[in-house]
FIZA-80597 format. One record per residue: residue in three letters; x, y, z of N, C-alpha, C, O in turn. Coordinates in steps of 0.001 Angstrom, whole numbers, plus 500000, padded with zeros to 6 digits. Last residue first. Example, Ala and Ser with C-alpha at 12.3 -4.5 7.8 and 13.67 -1.06 7.14 Angstrom:
% FIZA-80597
SER512850497750507080513670498940507140512900500030507870513409501138508039 ALA513190494310507800512300495500507800513200496700507800514236496681508465 
% end
This chain:
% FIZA-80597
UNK587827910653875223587938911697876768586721911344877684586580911910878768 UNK587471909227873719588809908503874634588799909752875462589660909926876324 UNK584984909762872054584833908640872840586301908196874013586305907276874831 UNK586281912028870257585510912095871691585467910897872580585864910974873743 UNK589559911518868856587831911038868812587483911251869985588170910795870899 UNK590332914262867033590134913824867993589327913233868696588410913840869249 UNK589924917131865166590668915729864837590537914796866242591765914877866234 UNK588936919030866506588232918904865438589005917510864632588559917025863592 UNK590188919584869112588557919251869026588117918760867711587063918127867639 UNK592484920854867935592611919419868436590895918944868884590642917740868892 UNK592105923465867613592342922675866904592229921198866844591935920513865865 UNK591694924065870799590641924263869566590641923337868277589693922659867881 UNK592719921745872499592643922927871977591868922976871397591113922012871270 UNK592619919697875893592747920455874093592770921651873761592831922587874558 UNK593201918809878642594016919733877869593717920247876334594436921033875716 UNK591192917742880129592105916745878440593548917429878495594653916890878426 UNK590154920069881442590956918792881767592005918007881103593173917728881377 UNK588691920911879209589861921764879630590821920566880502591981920276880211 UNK586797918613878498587670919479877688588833919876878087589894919465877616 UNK585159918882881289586605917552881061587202918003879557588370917628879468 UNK584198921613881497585499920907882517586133920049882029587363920023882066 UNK582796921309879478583417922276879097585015922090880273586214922289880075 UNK581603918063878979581659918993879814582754919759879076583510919223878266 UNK579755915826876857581467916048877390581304917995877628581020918869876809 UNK577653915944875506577522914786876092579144915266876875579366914418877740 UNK578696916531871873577478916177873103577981915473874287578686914474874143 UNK580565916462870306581206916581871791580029916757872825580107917001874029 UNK579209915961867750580076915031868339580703915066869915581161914121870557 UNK578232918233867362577586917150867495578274916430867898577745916006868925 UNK580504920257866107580076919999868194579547919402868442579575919207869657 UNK582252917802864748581617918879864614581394918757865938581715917878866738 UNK585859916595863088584449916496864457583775918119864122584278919116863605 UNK585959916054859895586972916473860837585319916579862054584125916614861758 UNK587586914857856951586421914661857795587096914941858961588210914529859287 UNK588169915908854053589030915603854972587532915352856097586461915833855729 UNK588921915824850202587917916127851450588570915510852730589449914663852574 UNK590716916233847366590537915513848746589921916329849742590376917423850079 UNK590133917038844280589752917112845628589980916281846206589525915220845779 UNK591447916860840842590445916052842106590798917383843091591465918381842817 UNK590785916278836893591416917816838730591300916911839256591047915892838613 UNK591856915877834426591278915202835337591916916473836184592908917202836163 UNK594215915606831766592457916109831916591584916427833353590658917235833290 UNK595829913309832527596440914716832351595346916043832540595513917083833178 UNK594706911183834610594448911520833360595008913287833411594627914186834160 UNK596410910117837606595012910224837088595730911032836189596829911539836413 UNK599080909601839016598255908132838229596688908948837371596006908268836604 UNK600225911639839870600990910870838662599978909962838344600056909493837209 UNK599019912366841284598699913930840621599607912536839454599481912668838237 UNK598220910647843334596944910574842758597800911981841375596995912464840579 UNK601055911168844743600519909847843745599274910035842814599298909624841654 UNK600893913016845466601850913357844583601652911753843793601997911367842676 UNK599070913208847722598362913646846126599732913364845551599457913753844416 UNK600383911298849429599465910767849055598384911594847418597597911123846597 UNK602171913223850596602602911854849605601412911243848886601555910719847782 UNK600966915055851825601554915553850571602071914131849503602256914030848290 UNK599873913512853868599106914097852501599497914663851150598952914773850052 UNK600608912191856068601268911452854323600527912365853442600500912069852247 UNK598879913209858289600759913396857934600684913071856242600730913958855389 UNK595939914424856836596706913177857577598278913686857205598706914303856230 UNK593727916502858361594615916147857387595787915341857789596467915504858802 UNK591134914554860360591569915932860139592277915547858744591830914659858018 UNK590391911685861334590455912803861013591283913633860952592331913450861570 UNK592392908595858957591710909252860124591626910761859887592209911338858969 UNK588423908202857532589778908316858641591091908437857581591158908423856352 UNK587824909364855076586590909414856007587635908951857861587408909404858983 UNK588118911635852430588605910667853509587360910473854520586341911140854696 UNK587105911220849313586546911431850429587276910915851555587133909710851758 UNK588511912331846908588131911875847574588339912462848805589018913366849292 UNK586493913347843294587159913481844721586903912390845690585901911675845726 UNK587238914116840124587031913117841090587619913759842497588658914370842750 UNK586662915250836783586870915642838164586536914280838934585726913465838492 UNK584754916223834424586147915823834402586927915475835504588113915358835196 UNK582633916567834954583401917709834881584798917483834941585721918197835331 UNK581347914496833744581464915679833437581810916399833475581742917245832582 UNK582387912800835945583029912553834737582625913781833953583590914275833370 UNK583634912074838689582627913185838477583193913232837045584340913645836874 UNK583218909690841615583532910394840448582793911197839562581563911164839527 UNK584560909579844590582908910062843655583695911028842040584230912072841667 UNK585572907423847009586004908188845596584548908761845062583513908133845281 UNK586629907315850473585310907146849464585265907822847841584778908951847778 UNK588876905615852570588393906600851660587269906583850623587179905564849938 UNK590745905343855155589584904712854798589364905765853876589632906897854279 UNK594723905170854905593508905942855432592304904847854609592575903940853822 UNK597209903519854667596661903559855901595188904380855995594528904279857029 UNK598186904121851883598726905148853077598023904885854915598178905572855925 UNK596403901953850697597842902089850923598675902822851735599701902374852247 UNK594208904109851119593812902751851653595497902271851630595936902223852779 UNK594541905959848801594192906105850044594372904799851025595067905194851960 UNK594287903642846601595742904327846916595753904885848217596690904569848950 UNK591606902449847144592744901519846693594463902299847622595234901930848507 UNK590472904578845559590101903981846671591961903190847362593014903615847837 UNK591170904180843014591639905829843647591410905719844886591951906552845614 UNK590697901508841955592083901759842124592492903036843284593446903091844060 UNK587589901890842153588770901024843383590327901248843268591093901194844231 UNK587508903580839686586880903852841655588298903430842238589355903963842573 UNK590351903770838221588802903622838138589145903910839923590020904174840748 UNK592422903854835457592148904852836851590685904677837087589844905245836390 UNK594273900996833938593420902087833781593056902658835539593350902040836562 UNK597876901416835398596796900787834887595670901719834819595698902848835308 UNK598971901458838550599029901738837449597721900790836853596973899959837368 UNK598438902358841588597799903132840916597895902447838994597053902856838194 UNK599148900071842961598116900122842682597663901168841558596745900944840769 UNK602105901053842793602056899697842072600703899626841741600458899255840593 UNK601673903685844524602144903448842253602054902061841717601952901812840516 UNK601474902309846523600321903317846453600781902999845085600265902043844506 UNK603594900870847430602745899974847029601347901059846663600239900536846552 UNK605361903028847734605656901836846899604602901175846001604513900956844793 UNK603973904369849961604225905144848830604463903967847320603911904064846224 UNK604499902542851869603081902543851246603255903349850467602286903184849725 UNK606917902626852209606532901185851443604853901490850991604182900921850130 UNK607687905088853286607903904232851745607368903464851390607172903366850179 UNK606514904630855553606031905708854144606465905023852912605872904577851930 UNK607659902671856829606502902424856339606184903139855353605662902670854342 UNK610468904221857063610495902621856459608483902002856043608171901159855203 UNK610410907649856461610794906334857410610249904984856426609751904985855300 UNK611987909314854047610777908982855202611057907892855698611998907198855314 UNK613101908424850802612837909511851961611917909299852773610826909049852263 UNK613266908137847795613656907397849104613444907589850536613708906689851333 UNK611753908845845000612146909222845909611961908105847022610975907390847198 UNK610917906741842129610192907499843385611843907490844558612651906593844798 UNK610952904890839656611402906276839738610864907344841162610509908518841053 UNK610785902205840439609430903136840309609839904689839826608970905547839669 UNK612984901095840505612136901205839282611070901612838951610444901584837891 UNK613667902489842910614378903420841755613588902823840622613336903592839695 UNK611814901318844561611735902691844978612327903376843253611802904270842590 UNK612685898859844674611157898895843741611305900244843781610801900671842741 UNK615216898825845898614644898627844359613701898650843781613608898511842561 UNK614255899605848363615323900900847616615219900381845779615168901102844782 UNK613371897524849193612507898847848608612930899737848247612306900702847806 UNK615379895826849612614254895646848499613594896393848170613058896347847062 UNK616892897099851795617609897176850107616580896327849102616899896157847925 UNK615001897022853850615125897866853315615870898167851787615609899030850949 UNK612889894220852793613693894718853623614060896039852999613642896330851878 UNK609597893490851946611060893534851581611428894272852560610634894943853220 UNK606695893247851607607645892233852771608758892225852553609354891177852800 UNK605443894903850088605056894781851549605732893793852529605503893562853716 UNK606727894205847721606877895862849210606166895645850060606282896379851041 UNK607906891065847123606715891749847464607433893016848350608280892960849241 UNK610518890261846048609624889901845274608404890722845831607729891167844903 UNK612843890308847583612389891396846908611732891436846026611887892263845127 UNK612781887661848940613249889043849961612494890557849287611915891473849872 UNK613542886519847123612360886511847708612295887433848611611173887888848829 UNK616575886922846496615826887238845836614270887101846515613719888138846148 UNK617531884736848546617689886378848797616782887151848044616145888024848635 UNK616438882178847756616192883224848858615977884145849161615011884651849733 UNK618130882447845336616784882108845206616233882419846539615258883153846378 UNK620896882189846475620057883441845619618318883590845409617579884573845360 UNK620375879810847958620677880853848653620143882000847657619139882658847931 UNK620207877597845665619184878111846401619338879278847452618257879732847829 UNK622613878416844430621224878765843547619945878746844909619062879585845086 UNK624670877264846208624555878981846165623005879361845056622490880478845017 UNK623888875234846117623694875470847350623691877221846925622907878104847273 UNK624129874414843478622946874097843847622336875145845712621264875497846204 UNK627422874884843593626392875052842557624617875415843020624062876504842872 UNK627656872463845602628227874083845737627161875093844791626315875862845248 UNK627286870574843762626149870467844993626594872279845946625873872951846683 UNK628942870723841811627327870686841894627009871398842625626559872538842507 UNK631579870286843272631328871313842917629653871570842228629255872735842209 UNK631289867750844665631403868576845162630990870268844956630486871106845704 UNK630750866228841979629692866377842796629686867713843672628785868552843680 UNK633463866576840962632112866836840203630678866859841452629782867704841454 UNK635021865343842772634984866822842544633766867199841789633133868202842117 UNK634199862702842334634062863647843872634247865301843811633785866185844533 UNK635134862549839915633425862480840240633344862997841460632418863768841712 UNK637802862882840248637201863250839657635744863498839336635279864418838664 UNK638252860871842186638751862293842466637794862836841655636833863332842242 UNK637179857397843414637616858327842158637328860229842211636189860693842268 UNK636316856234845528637371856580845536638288857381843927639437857699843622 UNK633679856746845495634159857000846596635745857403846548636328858324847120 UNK631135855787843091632767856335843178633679856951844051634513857701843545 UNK629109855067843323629512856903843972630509857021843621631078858112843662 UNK627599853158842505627799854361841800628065855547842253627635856656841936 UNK627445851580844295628341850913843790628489852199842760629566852253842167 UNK625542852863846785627347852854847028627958852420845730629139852764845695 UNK623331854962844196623598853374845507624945853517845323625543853992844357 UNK621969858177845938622957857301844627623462856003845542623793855870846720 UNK621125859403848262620585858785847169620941858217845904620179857868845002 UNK623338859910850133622600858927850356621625858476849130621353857282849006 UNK624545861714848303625310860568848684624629859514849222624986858354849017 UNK622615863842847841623111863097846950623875861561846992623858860639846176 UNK623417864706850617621731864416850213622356863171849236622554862003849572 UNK626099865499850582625086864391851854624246863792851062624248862591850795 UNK625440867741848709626516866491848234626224865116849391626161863943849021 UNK623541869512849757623242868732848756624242867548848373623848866536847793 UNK624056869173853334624223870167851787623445869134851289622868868219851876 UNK622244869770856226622789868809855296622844869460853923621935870134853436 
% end
């Protein structure tokens, strides 16, 4: 039901003017009015949050962020929503915060004497795909002054207690792949 329905049932019959052109056009064209404001008003919600815009909503937070377009449809958006967290002053939770946008768990230690902060990934192991996305944020949001480190947490042989040199080779791994790879799914 448009708005000119709506309207028609809520104005009493002796003030509709049913048969005058001129108020019928006036309404008509309102309630046209009203119908395309709430359609924009729609569309526009579409590109009010990166975490729930479509792709031509993150192509707009993407250019007022001044950030590159590139990668599939999640990178971006956590790239998006990594600069929205980062701005503002640079504390723990924010550097926490940006890790945590790319999907990883992370532990910040800041190190103010030496000017320095690192973080700590703690998942997932090894070095994660987004890494290069993930310092090109921390290298735009922290203090011109400031270094960091990212640490990476990766399996030690403590961890493969308990799992045969047979079901290893079984798995199929590698060397490499022992040291990102949670024991508990072999």
């Amino acid at each position: 039901m448009g708005y000119r329905d709506l309207w028609r049932q809520l104005i009493p019959t002796g003030h509709w003017a049913e048969d005058d052109p001129v108020l019928n056009a006036f309404y008509a064209a309102l309630a046209q009015q009203a119908d395309n404001l709430i359609a924009a008003i729609h569309a526009g919600a579409t590109y009010l949050s990166p975490a729930s815009c479509d792709a031509d909503g993150l192509a707009r937070w993407e250019t007022l962020l001044g950030l590159g377009s590139d990668g599939d449809l999640a990178t971006r958006r956590a790239r998006v929503q990594a600069r929205l967290v980062g701005y503002g002053t640079i504390r723990k939770p924010v550097l926490e915060a940006i890790a945590t946008a790319f999907g990883a768990s992370a532990l910040v230690e800041e190190l103010p004497a030496q000017y320095k902060f690192v973080v700590h990934l703690t998942s997932p192991l090894g070095v994660p795909p987004y890494d290069a996305e993930m310092r090109a944020v921390y290298d735009e949001v922290k203090r011109a002054t400031w270094q960091y480190d990212i640490t990476y947490t990766f399996n030690t042989w403590g961890a493969w207690k308990g799992h045969t040199w047979g079901q290893l080779t079984a798995a199929g791994l590698t060397w490499g792949q022992l040291k990102t790879v949670n024991p508990a799914t072999i």
